[in-house]
C-alpha positions in Angstrom: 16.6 -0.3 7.2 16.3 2.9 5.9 13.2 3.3 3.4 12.3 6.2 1.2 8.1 6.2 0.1 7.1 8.4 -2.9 3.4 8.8 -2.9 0.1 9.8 -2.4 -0.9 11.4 0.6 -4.4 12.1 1.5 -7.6 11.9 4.2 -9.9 8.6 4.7 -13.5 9.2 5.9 -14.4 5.8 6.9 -18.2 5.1 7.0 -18.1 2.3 8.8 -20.6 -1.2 9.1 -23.8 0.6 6.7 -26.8 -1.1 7.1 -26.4 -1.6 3.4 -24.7 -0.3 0.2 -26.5 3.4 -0.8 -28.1 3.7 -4.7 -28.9 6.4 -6.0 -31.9 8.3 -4.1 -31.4 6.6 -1.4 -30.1 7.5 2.0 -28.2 4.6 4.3 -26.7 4.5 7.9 -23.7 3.8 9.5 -22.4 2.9 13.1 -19.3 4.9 13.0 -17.8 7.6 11.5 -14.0 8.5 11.1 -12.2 11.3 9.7 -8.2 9.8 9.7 -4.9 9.4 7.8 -5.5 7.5 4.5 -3.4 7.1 1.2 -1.9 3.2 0.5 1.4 4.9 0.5 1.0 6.2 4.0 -0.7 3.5 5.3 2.6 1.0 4.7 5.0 4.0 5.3 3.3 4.1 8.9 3.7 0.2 8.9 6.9 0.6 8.1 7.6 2.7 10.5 5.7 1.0 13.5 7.9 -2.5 12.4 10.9 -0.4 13.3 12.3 0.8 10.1 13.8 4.6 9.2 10.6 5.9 6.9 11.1 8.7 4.6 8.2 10.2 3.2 7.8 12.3 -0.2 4.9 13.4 -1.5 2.7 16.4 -1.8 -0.2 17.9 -0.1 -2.6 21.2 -0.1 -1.8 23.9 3.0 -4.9 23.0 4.5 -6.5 20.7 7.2 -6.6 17.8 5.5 -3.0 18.1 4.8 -2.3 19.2 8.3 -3.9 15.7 9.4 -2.5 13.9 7.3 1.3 15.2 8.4 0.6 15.3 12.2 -0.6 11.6 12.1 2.1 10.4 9.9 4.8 12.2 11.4 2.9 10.8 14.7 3.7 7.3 13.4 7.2 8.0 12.9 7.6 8.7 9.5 10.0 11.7 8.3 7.3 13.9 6.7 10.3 16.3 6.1 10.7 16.2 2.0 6.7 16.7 1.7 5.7 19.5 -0.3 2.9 21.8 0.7 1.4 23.7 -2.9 -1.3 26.3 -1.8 -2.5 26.0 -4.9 -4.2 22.7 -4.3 -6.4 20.6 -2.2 -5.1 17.8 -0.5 -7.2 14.5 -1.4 -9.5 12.5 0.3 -11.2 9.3 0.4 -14.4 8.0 1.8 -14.1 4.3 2.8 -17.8 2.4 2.8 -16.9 -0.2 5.1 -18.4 -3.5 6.7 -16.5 -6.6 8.0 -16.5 -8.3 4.5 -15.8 -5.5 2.0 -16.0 -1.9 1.3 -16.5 0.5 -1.5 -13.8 3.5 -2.0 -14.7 7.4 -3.2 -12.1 9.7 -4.0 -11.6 13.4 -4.7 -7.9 13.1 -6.1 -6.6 17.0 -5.4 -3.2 16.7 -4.3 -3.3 12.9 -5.1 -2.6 13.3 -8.8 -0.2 16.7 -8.7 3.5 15.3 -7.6 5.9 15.1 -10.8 8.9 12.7 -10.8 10.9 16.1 -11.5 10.0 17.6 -8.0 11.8 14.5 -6.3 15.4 15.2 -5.7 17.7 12.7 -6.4 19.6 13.6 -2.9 16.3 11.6 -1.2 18.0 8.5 -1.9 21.1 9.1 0.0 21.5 6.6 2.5 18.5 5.0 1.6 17.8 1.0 1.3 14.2 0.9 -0.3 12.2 3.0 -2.4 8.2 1.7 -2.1 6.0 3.5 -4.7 2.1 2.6 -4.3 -0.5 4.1 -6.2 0.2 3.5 -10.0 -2.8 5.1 -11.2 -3.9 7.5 -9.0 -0.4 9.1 -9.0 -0.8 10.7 -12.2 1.6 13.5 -12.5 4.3 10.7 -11.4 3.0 7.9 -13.6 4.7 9.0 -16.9 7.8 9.4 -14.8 7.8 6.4 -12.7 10.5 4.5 -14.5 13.2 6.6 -14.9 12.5 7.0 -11.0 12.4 3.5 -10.3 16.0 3.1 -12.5 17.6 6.2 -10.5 17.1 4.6 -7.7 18.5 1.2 -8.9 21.7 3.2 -10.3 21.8 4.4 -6.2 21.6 0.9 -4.9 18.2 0.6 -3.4 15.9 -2.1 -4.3 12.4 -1.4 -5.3 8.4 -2.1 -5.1 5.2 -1.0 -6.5 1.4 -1.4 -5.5 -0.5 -0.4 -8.7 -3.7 0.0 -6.8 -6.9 0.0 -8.4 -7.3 2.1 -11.8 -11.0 3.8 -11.7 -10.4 4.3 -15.5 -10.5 0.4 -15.9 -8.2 0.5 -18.4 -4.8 -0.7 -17.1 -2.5 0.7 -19.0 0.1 -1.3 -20.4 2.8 1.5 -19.5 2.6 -0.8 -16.0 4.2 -3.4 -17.7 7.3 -1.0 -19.0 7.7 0.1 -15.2 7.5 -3.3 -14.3 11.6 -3.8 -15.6 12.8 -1.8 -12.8 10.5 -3.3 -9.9 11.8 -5.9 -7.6 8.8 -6.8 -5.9 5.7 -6.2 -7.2 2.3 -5.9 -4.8 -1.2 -6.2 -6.3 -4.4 -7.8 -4.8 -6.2 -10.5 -6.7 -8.5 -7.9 -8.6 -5.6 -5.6 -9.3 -3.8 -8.7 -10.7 -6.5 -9.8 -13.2 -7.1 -6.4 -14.2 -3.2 -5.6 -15.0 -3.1 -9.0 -17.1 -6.5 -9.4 -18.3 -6.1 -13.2 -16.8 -8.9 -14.7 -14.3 -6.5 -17.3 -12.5 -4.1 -16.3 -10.7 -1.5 -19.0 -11.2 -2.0 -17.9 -15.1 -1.3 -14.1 -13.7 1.6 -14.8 -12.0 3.2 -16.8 -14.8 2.2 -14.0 -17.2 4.0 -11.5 -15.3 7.2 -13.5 -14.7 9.9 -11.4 -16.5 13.0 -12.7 -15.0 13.5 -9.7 -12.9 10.2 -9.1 -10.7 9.1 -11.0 -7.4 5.2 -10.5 -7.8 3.3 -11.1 -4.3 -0.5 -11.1 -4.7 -2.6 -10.7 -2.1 -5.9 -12.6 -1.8 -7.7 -11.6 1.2 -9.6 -13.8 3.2 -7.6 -16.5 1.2 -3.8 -15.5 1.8 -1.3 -14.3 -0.6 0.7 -16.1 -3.4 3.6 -15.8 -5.0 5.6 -17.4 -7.9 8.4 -19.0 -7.2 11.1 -21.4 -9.0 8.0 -21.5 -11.3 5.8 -23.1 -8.9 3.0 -21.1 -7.3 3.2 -20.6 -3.3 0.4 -20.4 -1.8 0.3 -19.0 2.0 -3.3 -19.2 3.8 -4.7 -16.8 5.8 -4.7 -16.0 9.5 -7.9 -16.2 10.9 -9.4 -13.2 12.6 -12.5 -11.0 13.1 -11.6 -7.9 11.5 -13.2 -4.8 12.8 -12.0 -2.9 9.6 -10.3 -3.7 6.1 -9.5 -0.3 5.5 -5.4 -0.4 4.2 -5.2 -4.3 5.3 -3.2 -4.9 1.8 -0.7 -1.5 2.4 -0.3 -3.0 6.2 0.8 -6.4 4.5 2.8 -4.6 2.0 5.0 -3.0 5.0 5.2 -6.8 6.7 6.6 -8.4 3.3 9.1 -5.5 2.9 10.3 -5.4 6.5 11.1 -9.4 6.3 12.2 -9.1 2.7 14.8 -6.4 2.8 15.9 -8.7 5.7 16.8 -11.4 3.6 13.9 -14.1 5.6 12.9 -17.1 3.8 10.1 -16.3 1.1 7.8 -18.4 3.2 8.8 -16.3 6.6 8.1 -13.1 4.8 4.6 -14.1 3.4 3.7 -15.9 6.8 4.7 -12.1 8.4 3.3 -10.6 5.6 0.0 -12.7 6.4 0.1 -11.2 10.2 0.7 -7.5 9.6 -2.2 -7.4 7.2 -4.5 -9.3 10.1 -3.5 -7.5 12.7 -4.5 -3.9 11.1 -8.3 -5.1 10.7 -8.4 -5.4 14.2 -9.5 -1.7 14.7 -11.0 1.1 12.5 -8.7 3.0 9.8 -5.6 1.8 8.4 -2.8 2.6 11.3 -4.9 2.0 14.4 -3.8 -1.2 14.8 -0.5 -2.1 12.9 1.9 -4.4 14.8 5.0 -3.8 16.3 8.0 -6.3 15.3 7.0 -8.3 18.0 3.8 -8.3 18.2 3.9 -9.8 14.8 6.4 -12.0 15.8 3.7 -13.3 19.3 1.2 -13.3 16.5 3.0 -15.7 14.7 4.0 -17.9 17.2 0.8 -18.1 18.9 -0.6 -19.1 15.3 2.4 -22.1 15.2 1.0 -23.4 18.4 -2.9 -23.4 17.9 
C-alpha cells in the first residue's frame, strides 16, 4: 500500500517518570530525558512505514535543527520526506512530553506546526497513492479551514481517507469537525477527544452520535482497548496487557496498526485486535518510534496473546 500523510511535523522532549507533576514555583525531577522525533502524524507515518507500507510524507518544517531531526529520523524510518517543505521563515515545533507509566501531560510551541496551507499541497501527491491519513485537526491550523476540500480531492483520486483530531488546547471543538467528518472514512479519536468532539460522556452514546452513514469511527481507550460501532452495535476490543515503559504516540502507533489491516480488507475484529498490539508494543520503550512492530512481530505478538 502506498500512503500519502499530510501533517504536522515537529520535536518531542520527553521528560520521562517525574517524581511528580510540577505547579507553579515549584521545581520537579525526572529520570530520563529525550530530545526525539514527535508529531502524531509522524509517529503513525513511521508506523506505517515500519509495518511495511510505501509512506509519503507532506508537511512543513523550519530550516533549523529541530527540523533537521525531525527529517533524518523520519526518513530513518522509511518514510519519503521528499514533498516536505522547509520555510526559513519559521521555527519548526516542539513538544515537551511529561511522562510516567500511567499518563503524561503535553507542552507545545506550535511554529511550523500551524503554518502548512491546503494550497501548498499539490494535487500530483496523490498519484499512485491508496491512503491519505491526516492527524492533527486542531493544531494544524493553516490546513484546518482547508481540510475538506482536501479530504474530497482525494476521494475524487480514489484514495480512502482518516483523521485523528487530536486534542484541541482551545477546548472548544469546533463543529467545522463535523463538516470534515463527510469525507472521512475512518475516523481515530481517544476517549477524551471523543467526548470533547460530541459533548457526550459515554462512549456508546459517542459513537452513535457520530454515525453518519459514511464514517467508521475507532476510539481508542487506553488501558481499556478500543471500540468501534458497528451494524449499530458497539465492539468492544480489550486491551493487551503490558508494562509500558512510555505512552508517548501509543494512540498514532495504533492508528498505523488499524490502517495497515484495514486498507487490507481484515476482519473489523482482526484490525482492532492488531490495532490493539501496535499501540502496546510502542510503550515498550521511550518516544513514539523506538519500539513500533514490524508486520510480524505484531503478528508473534498476537499469536503469543491467542495462546496465553
Amino acid at each position: 500500500m502506498k500512503i500519502l500523510v499530510v501533517g504536522e511535523l515537529n520535536a518531542d522532549l520527553i521528560l520521562r517518570n517525574l517524581s511528580e507533576f510540577p505547579s507553579l514555583g515549584r521545581e520537579v525531577l525526572v529520570e530520563e530525558a529525550t530530545l526525539t522525533l514527535g508529531s502524531a502524524s509522524a509517529i503513525c507515518a513511521a508506523g506505517l512505514a515500519t509495518l511495511g507500507n510505501q509512506v509519503q510524507f507532506l508537511g512543513k518544517v523550519g530550516a533549523d535543527h529541530w527540523g533537521d531531526l525531525c527529517l533524518r529520523r523520519l526518513a530513518a524510518c522509511g518514510v519519503d520526506v521528499g514533498p516536505v517543505i522547509r520555510d526559513a521563515n519559521i521555527q519548526t515545533g516542539i513538544t515537551v512530553s511529561l511522562t510516567s507509566a500511567e499518563d503524561r501531560a503535553l507542552i507545545t510551541y506550535l511554529g511550523s506546526i500551524a503554518a502548512l496551507r491546503a494550497e501548498e499541497i499539490d494535487l500530483g501527491a496523490f498519484t499512485g497513492c491508496d491512503h491519505l491519513h491526516v492527524s492533527s485537526f486542531f493544531l494544524q491550523q493553516g490546513l484546518r479551514s482547508g481540510l475538506k476540500q482536501l479530504l474530497e480531492r482525494a476521494h475524487q483520486h480514489g484514495l480512502t481517507t482518516s483523521l485523528d483530531p487530536g486534542y484541541d488546547p482551545q477546548g472548544t471543538w469546533g463543529r467545522d469537525l463535523y463538516d470534515c467528518l463527510r469525507e472521512v472514512d475512518v475516523f481515530l479519536p481517544n476517549e477524551v477527544e471523543l467526548e470533547g468532539v460530541t459533548g457526550l460522556a459515554g462512549v456508546d452514546a459517542a459513537l452513535r452520535a457520530l454515525a453518519n452513514g459514511r464514517t467508521l469511527t475507532v476510539s481508542k481507550l487506553g488501558a481499556a482497548g478500543c471500540a468501534v460501532l458497528h451494524m449499530n452495535e458497539v465492539l468492544r476490543i480489550p486491551a493487551f496487557q503490558v508494562k509500558p515503559v512510555d505512552t508517548t504516540g501509543a494512540g498514532d502507533s495504533f492508528n498505523a496498526g488499524f490502517l495497515h489491516a484495514w486498507l487490507r480488507k481484515e476482519s473489523l475484529d482482526e484490525a482492532l485486535r492488531f490495532a490493539n498490539a501496535c499501540g502496546a508494543l510502542s510503550t515498550l520503550s521511550p518516544g513514539g518510534v523506538g519500539a513500533q512492530p514490524t508486520e510480524g512481530h505484531a503478528r508473534e505478538f498476537l499469536m503469543a496473546g491467542a495462546h496465553t
